[in-house]
C-alpha positions in Angstrom: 122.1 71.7 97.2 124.3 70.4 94.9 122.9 72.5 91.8 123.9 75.7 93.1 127.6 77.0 93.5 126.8 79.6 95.9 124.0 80.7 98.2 124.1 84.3 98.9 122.1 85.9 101.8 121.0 89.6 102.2 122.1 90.9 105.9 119.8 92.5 107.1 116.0 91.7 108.2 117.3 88.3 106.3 120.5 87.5 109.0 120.6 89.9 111.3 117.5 91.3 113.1 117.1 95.1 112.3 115.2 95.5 114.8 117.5 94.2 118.2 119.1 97.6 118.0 115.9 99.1 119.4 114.9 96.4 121.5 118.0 96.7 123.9 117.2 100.3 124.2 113.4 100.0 124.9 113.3 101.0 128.3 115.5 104.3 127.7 113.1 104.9 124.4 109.6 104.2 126.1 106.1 103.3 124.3 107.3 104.6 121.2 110.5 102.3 121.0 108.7 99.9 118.4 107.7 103.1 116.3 110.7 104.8 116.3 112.1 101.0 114.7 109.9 101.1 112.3 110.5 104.2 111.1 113.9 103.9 111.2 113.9 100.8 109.0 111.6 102.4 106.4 113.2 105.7 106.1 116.7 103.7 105.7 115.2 101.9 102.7 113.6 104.7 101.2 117.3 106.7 101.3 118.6 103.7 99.6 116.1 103.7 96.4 116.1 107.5 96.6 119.9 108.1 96.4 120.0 105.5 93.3 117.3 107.1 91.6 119.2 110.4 91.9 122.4 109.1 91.1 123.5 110.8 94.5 125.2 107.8 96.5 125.8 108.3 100.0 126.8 104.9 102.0 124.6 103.1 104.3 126.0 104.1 107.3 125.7 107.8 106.5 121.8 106.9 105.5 121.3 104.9 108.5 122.5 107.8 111.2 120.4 110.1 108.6 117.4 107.7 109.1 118.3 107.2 112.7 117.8 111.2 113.0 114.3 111.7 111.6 112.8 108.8 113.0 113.5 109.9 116.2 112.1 113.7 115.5 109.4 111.8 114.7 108.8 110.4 117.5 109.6 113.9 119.7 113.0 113.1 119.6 115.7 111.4 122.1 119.4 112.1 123.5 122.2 112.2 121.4 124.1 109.8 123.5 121.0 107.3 123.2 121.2 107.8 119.2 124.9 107.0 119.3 124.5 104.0 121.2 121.3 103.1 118.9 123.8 103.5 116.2 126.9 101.3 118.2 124.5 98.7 118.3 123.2 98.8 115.0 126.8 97.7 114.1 126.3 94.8 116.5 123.2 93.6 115.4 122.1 90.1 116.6 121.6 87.1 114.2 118.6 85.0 113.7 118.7 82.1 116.1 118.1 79.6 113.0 121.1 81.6 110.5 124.2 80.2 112.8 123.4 76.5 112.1 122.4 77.0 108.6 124.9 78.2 108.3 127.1 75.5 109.7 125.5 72.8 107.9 126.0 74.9 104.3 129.4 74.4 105.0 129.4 71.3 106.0 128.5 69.9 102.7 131.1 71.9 100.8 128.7 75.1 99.5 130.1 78.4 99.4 128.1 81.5 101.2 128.2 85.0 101.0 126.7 88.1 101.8 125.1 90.5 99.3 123.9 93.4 101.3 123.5 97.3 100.8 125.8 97.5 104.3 129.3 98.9 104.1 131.8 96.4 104.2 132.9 97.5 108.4 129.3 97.3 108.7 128.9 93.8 107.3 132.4 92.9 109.1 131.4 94.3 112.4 127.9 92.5 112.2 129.1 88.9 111.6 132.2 89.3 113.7 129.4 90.5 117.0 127.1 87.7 115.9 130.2 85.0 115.8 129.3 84.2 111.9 132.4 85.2 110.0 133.8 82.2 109.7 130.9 80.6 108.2 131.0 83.2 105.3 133.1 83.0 102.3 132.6 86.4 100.7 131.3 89.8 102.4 129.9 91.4 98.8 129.1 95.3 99.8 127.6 97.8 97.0 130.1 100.3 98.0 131.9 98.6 95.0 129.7 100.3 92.9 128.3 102.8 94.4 124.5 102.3 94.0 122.0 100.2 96.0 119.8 97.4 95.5 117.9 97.0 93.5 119.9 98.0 90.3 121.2 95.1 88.1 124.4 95.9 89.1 124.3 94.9 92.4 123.8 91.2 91.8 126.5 91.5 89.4 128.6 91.6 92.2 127.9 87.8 93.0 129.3 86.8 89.4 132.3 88.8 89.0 133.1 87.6 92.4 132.6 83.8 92.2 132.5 83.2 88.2 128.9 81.6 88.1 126.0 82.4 86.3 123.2 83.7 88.3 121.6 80.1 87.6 124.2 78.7 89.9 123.4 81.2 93.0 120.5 80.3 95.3 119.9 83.9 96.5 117.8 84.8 100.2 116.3 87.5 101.2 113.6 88.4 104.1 112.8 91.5 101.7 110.2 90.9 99.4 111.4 93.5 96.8 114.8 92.3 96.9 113.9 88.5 96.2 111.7 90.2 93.1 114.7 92.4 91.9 116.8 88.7 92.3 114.5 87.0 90.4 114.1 89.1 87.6 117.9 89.0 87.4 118.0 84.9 87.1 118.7 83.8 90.8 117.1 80.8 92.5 115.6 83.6 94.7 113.9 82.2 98.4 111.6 84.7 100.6 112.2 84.4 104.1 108.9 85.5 105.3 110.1 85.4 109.0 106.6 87.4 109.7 104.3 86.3 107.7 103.7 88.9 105.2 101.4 89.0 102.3 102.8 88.4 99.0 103.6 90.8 96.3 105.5 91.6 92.9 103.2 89.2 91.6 104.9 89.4 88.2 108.3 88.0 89.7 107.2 85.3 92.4 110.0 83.8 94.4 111.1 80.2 93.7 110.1 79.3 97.4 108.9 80.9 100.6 109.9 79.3 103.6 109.5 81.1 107.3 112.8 80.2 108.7 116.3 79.1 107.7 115.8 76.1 108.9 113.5 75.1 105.7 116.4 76.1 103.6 117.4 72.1 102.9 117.9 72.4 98.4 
């Protein structure tokens, strides 16, 4: 690991599992619980790339209540009290079972992590604090700093300013294809977690590796 200064990890689908929020609530939500987390996810993403194409910035949390509220018309709709506590939970999302002891051993060996994410910085520090990963991480890096989401240049900019390195010195992961592309493109060593098995894409910008789990993560 020694030729990178820094690996940075994107939070969510990457560390924390986007989809736990749901799953806790299934049996208030029903047969359409995995659905209504789909939805949700997609329509949260789609906000994000929207808003920056607009140059109309609304934070994530806003776009992820907003999300939140048309997946579940989608799906014929739920209790407000169930959306809030879909939402409480969303801010306690549970971690990977492989990210805690990657995480360890990163840090073990003297390498400094962070967190690049499109997540508001109480978001990101309510999310590691609930999955007991704070201390592990060096730097919470938030594009509420800027103001626009990923994929603009800017964002990965961040990772510089922050630790003074070039982006040939960051190792950058990512379960999200199009962020490892947009990472690539900027000069990262960029890694896809395909945690699902996904087909590839963004042929034009092909990640450095692929693994399935954290636990490949060994240079």
């Amino acid at each position: 690991m020694a030729p990178y200064k820094i690996f940075v990890f994107d939070a969510y689908g990457t560390l924390f599992d986007v989809n736990s929020a749901v799953a806790r609530r299934r049996e208030h939500i029903g047969p359409q619980a995995d659905r209504l987390a789909e939805l949700w996810r997609a329509k949260q993403l789609e906000y994000t790339w929207v808003r920056s194409l607009m140059n109309s910035y609304r934070d994530f949390q806003a776009l992820t209540e907003e999300s939140l509220r048309f997946a579940a018309e989608r799906i014929g709709g739920l209790p407000a009290q169930l959306q809030t506590d879909l939402l409480n939970a969303y801010r306690e999302l549970d971690a990977y079972a492989d990210v805690p002891p990657r995480l360890s051993q990163l840090k073990s060996v003297g390498v400094r992590t962070a967190i690049l994410s499109n997540g508001t910085m109480a978001m990101l520090e309510a999310a590691c604090t609930a999955a007991g990963i704070a201390p592990l991480i060096d730097a919470l890096l938030s594009v509420d700093a800027i103001g626009v989401f990923k994929t603009d240049q800017r964002v990965y900019d961040l990772v510089g300013e922050r630790f003074d390195c070039a982006p040939r010195e960051v190792s950058f992961q990512s379960s999200n294809r199009w962020d490892v592309a947009a990472a690539s493109h900027y000069g990262f060593r960029s890694v896809w977690i395909n945690r699902s098995g996904e087909p590839d894409e963004y042929s034009d910008h092909p990640p450095d590796r692929t693994i399935r789990t954290l636990e490949e993560l060994t240079d």
